[in-house]
C-alpha positions, 0 to 999 in steps of 0.5 A, a space after each residue: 188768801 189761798 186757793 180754795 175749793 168750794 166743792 167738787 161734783 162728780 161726772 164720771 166713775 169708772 177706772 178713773 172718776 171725773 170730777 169738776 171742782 169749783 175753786 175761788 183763786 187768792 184774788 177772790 176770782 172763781 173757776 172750775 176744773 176738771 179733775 182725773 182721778 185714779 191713784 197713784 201709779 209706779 214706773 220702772 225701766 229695767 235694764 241689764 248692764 251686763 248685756 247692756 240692754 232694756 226690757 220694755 213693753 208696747 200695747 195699744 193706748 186708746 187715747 193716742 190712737 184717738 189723737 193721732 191714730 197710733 197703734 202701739 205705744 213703748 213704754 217703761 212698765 208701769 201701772 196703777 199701785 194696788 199695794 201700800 209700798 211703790 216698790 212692791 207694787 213696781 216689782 209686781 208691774 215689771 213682772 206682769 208686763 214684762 216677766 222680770 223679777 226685780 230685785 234691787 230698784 233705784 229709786 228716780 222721782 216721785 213726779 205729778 204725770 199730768 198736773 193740770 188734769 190729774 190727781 195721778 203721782 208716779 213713782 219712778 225707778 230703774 232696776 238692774 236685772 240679768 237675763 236669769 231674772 226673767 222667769 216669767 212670758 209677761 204680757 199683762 193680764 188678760 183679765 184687764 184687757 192687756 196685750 203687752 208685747 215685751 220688747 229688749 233692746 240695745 240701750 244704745 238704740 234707746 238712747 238713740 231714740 230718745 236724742 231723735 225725738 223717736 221715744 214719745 212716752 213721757 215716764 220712758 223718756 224721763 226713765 231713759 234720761 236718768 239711766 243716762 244720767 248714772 250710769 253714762 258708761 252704759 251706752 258707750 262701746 263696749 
């Protein structure tokens, strides 16, 4: 027998819905769980490996200022997927939170964010830019209550913060990872 949802009510609606859903598991046992729902989401980590260096973001996150009072979180850019197709979705992300016109992308993952409470799957990619591609000041929209600070940085002060446990945001890290992973030559001397 699988698992098996016997119904779902609804606590909350709002940017995200809340719901609790009643399951029966395979060996007939009954629970509830919570549910996040929101959508999907995409990430990209733009870098320039010209100049060899990457754009992102910090803002302040309401729930890690709750957990431990954190101001200001660095991120990858990412966002909710408005639009049918991740990469363009990905592209419009980049350019409101980081005032990048992305191109090509690499695509990386298409991974579960937060699987025990969320419905949210993330696309995630790298994309290759050059100083002429950022055409635009970022920043969010202020519409949404976004104030994005757009930071560029050495790759090799990224890499140094994610070895030193320093880069706190999943998506940035896992991101960070995988440009390590293909194109090692990056974050050496030049």
């Amino acid at each position: 027998m699988a698992p098996a949802i016997r119904g779902t009510r609804t606590v909350h609606e709002g940017w995200s819905t809340i719901l609790v859903a009643d399951l029966t598991m395979p060996d007939g046992k009954r629970h509830t769980r919570e549910i996040e729902d929101h959508g999907r989401a995409v990430c990209v980590l733009p870098y320039d490996p010209e100049r060899r260096v990457a754009l992102l973001i910090q803002q302040f996150r309401a729930p890690v200022f709750f957990a431990e009072g954190v101001t200001e979180l660095l991120e990858a850019p990412a966002g909710l997927l408005d639009e049918s197709d991740a990469e363009d979705g990905v592209r419009r992300e980049a350019y409101e939170e980081a005032g990048v016109r992305l191109s090509r992308l690499d695509p990386v993952s298409s991974v579960w964010s937060m699987p025990g409470i969320s419905t949210e799957r993330m696309q995630l990619f790298l994309g290759a830019y050059r100083a002429s591609d950022r055409t635009g000041a970022g920043g969010g929209l202020p519409d949404e209550g976004e104030d994005i600070t757009v930071v560029e940085m050495p790759l090799s002060t990224l890499a140094a913060m994610s070895d030193s446990g320093e880069l706190t945001d999943l998506k940035t890290l896992a991101l960070t990872f995988a440009l390590r992973l293909r194109h090692p030559g990056l974050f050496t001397e030049a």
